[in-house]
PDB file with SEQRES, HELIX, SHEET and CRYST1 records, atoms N, CA, C and O in Angstrom:
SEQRES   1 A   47  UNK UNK UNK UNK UNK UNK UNK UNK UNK UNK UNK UNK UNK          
SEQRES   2 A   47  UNK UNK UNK UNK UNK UNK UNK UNK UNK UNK UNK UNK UNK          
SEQRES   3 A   47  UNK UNK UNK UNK UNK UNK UNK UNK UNK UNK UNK UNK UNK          
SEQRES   4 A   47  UNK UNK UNK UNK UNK UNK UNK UNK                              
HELIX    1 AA1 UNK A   22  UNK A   24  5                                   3    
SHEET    1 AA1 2 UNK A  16  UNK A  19  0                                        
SHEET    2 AA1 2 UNK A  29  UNK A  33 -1                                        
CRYST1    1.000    1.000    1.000  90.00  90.00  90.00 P 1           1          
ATOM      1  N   UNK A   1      35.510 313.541  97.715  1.00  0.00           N  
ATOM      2  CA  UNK A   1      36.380 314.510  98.329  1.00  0.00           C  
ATOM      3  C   UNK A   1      36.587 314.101  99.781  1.00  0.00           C  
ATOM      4  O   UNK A   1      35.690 313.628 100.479  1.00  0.00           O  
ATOM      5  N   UNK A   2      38.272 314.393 100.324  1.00  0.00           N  
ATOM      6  CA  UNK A   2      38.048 314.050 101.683  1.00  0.00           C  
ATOM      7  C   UNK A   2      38.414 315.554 101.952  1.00  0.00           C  
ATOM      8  O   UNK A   2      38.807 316.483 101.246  1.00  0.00           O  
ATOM      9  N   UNK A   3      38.026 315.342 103.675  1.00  0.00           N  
ATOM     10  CA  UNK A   3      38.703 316.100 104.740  1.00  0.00           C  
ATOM     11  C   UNK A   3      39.701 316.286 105.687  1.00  0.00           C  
ATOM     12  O   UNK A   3      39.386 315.996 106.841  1.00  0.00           O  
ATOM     13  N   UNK A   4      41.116 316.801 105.440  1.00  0.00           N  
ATOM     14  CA  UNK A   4      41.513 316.438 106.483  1.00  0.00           C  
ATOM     15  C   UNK A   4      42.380 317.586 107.426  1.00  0.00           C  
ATOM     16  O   UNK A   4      42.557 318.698 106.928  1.00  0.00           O  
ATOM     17  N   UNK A   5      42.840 317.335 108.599  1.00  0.00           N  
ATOM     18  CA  UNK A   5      42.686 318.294 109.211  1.00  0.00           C  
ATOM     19  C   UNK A   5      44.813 318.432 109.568  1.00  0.00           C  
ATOM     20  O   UNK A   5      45.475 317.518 110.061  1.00  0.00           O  
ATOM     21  N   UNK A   6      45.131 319.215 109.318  1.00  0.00           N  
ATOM     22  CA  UNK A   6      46.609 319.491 109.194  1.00  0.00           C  
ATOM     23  C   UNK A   6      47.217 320.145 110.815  1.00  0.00           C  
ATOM     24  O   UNK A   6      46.482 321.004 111.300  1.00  0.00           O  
ATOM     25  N   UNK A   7      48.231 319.852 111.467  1.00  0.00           N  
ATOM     26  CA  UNK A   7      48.660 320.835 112.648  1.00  0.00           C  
ATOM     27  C   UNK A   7      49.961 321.255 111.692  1.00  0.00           C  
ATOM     28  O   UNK A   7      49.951 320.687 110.600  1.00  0.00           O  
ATOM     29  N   UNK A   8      50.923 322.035 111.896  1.00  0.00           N  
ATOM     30  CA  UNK A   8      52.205 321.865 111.477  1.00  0.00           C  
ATOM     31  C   UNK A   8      52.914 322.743 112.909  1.00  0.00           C  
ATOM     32  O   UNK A   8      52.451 323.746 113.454  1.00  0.00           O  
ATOM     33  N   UNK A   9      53.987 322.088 113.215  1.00  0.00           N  
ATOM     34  CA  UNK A   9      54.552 323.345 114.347  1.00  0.00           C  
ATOM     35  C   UNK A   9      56.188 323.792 113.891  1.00  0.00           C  
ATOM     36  O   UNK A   9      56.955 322.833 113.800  1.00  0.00           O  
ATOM     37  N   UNK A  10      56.422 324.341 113.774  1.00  0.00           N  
ATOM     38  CA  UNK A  10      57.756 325.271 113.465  1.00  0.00           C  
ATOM     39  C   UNK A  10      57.633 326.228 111.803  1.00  0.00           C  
ATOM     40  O   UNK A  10      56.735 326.454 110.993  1.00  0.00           O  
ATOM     41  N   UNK A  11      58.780 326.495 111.908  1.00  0.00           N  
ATOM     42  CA  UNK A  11      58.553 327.523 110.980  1.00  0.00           C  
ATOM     43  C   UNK A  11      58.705 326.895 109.419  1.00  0.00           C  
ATOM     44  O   UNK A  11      59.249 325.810 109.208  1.00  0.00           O  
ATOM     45  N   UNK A  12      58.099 327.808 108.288  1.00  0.00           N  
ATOM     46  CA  UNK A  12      58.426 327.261 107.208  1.00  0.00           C  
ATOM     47  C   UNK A  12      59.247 327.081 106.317  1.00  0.00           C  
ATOM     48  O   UNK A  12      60.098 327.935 106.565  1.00  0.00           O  
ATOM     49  N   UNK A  13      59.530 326.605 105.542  1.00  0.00           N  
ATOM     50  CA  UNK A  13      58.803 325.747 104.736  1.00  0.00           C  
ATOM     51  C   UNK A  13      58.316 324.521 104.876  1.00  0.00           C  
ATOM     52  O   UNK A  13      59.130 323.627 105.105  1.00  0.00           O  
ATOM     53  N   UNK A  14      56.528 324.101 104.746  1.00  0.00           N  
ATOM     54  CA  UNK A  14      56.433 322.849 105.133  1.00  0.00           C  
ATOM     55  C   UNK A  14      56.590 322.236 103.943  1.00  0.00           C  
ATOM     56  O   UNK A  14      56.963 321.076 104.117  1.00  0.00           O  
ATOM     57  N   UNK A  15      56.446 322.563 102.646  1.00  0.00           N  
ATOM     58  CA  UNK A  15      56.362 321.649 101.612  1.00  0.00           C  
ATOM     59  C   UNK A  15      55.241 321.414 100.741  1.00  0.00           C  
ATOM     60  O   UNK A  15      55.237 320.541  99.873  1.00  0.00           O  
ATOM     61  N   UNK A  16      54.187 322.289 101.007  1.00  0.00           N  
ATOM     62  CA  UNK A  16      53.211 321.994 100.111  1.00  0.00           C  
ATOM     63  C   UNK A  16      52.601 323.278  99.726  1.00  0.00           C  
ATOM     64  O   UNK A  16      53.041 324.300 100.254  1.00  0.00           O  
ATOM     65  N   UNK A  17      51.566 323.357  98.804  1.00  0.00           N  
ATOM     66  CA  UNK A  17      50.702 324.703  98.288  1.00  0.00           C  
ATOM     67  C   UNK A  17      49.604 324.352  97.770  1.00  0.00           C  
ATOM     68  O   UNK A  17      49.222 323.585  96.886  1.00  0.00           O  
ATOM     69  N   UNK A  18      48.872 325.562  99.001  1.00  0.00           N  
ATOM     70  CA  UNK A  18      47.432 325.603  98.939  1.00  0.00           C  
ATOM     71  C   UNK A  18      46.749 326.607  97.336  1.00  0.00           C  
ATOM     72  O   UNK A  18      47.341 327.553  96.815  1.00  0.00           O  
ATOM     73  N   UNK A  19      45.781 326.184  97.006  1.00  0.00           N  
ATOM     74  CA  UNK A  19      45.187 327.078  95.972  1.00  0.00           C  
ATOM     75  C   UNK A  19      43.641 326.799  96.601  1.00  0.00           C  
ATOM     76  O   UNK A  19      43.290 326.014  97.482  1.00  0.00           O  
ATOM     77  N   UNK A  20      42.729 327.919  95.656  1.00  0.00           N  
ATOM     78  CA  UNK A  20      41.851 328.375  96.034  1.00  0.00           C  
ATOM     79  C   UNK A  20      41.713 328.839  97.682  1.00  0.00           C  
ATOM     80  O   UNK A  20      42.693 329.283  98.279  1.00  0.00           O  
ATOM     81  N   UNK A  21      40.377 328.681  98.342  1.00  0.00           N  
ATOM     82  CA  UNK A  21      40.093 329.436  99.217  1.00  0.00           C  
ATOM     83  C   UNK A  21      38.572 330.423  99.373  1.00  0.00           C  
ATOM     84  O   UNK A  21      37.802 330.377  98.413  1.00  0.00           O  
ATOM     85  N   UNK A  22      38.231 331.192 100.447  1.00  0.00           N  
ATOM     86  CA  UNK A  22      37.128 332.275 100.375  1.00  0.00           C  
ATOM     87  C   UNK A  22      37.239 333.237  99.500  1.00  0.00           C  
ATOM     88  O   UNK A  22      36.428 333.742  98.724  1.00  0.00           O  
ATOM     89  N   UNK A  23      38.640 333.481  99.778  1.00  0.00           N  
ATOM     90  CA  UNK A  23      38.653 334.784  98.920  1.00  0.00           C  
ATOM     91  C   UNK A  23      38.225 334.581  96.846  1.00  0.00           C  
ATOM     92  O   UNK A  23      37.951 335.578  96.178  1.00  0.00           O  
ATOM     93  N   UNK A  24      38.278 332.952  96.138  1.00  0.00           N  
ATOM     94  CA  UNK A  24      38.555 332.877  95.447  1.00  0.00           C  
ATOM     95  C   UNK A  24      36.542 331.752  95.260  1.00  0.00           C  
ATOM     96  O   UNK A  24      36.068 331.219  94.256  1.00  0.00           O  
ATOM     97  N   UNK A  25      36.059 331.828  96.451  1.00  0.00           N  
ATOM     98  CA  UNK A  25      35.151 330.787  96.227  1.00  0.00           C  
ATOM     99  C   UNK A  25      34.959 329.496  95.896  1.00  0.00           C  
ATOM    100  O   UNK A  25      34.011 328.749  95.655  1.00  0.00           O  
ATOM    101  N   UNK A  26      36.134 329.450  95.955  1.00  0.00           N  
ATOM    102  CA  UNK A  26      36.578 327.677  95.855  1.00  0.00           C  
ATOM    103  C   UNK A  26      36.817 327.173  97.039  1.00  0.00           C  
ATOM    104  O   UNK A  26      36.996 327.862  98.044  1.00  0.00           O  
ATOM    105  N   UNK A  27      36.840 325.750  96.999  1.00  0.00           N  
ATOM    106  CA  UNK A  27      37.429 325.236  98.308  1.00  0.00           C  
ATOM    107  C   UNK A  27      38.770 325.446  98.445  1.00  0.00           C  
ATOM    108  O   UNK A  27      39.469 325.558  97.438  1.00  0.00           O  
ATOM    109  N   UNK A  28      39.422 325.545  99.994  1.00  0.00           N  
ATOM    110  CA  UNK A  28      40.783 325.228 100.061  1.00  0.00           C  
ATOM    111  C   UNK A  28      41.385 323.935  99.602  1.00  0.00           C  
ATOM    112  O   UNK A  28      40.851 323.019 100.227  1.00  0.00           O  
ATOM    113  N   UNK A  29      42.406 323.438  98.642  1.00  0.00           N  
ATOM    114  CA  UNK A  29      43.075 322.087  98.353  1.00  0.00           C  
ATOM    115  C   UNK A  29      44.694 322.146  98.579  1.00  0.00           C  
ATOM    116  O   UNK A  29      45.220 323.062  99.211  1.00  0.00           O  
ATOM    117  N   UNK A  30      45.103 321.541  98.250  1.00  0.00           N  
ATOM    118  CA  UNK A  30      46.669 321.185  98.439  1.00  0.00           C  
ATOM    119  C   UNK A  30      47.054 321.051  96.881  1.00  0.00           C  
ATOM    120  O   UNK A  30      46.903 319.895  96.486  1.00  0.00           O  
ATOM    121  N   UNK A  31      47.529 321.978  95.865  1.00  0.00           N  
ATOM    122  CA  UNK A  31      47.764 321.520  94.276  1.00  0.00           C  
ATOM    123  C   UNK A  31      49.187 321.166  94.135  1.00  0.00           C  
ATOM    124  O   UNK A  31      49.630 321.054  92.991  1.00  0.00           O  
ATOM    125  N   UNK A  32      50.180 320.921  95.432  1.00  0.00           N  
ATOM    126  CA  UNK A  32      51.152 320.443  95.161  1.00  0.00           C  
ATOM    127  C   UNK A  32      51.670 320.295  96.183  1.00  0.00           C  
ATOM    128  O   UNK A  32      51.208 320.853  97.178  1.00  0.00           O  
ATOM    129  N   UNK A  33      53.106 319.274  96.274  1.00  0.00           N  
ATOM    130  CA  UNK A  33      54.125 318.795  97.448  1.00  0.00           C  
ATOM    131  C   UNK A  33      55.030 318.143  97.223  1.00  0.00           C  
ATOM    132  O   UNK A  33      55.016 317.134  96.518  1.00  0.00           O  
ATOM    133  N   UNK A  34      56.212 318.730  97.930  1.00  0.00           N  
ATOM    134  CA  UNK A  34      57.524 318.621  97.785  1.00  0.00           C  
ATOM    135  C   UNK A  34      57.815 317.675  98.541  1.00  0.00           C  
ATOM    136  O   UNK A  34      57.623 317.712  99.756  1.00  0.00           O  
ATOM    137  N   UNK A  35      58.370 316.597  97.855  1.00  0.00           N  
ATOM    138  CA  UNK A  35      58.782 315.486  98.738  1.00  0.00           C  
ATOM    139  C   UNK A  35      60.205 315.366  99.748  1.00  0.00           C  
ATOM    140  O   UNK A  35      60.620 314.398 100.386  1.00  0.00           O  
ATOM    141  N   UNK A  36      60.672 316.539  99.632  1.00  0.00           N  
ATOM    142  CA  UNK A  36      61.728 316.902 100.590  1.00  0.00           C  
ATOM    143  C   UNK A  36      61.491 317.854 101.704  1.00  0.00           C  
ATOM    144  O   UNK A  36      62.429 318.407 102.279  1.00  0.00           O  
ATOM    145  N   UNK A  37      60.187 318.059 102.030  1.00  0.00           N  
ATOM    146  CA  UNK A  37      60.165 319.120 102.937  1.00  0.00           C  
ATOM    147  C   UNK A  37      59.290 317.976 104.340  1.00  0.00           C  
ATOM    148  O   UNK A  37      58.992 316.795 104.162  1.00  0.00           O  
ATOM    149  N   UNK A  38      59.092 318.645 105.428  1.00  0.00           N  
ATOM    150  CA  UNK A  38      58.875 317.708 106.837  1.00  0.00           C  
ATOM    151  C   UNK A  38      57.084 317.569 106.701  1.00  0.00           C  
ATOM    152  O   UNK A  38      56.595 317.089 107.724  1.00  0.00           O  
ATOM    153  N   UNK A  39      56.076 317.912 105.616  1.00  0.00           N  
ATOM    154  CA  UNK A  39      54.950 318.258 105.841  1.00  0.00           C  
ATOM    155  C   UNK A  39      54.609 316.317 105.093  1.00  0.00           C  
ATOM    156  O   UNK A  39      53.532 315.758 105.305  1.00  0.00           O  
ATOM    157  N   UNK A  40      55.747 315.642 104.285  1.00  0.00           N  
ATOM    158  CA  UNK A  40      55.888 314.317 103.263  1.00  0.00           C  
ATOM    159  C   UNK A  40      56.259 313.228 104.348  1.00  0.00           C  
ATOM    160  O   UNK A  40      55.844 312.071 104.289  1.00  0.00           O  
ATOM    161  N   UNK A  41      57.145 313.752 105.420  1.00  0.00           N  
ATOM    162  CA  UNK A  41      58.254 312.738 106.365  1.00  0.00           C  
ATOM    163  C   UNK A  41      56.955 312.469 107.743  1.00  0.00           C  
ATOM    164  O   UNK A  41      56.712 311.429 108.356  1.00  0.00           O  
ATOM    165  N   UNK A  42      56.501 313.448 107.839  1.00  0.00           N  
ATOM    166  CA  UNK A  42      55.383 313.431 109.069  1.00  0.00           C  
ATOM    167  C   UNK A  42      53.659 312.834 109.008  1.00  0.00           C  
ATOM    168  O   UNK A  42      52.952 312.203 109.794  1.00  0.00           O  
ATOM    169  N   UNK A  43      53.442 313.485 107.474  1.00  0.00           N  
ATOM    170  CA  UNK A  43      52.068 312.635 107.627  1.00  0.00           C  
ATOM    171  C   UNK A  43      51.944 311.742 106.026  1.00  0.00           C  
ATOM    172  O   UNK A  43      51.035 311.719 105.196  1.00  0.00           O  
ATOM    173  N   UNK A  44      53.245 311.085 106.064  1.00  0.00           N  
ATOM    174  CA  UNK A  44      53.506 309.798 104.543  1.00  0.00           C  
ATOM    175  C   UNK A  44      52.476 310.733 103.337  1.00  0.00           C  
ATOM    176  O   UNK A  44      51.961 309.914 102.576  1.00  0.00           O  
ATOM    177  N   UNK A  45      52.165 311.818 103.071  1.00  0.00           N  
ATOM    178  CA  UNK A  45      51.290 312.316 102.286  1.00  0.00           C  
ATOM    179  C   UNK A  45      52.117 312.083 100.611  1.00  0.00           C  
ATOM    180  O   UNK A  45      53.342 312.065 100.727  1.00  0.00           O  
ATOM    181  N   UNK A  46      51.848 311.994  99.836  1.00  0.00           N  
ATOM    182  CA  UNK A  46      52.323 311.794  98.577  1.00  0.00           C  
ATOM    183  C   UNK A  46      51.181 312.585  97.654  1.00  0.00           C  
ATOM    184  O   UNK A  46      49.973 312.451  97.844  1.00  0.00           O  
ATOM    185  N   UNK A  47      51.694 313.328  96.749  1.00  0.00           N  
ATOM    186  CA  UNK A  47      50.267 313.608  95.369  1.00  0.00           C  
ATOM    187  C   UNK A  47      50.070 312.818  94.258  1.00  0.00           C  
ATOM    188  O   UNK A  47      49.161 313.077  93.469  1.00  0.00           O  
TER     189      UNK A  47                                                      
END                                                                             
């Protein structure tokens, strides 16, 4: 598993979706991303 640490600045949509979390006792992950949104163009991220 990695870690990594995200800024984003303006408003949304950045392009991706988080699942789990505290509320759910899981870790936070990323279970998907849109390769047209600025969150793909800014940090080359691909799934």
């Amino acid at each position: 598993m990695s870690n990594y640490s995200v800024s984003l600045v303006g408003p949304a949509p950045w392009g991706f979706r988080l699942q789990g979390g505290k509320d759910f006792n899981m870790p936070l992950t990323i279970s998907s991303v849109s390769k047209l949104y600025k969150f793909c163009y800014r940090c080359s991220f691909s799934a």
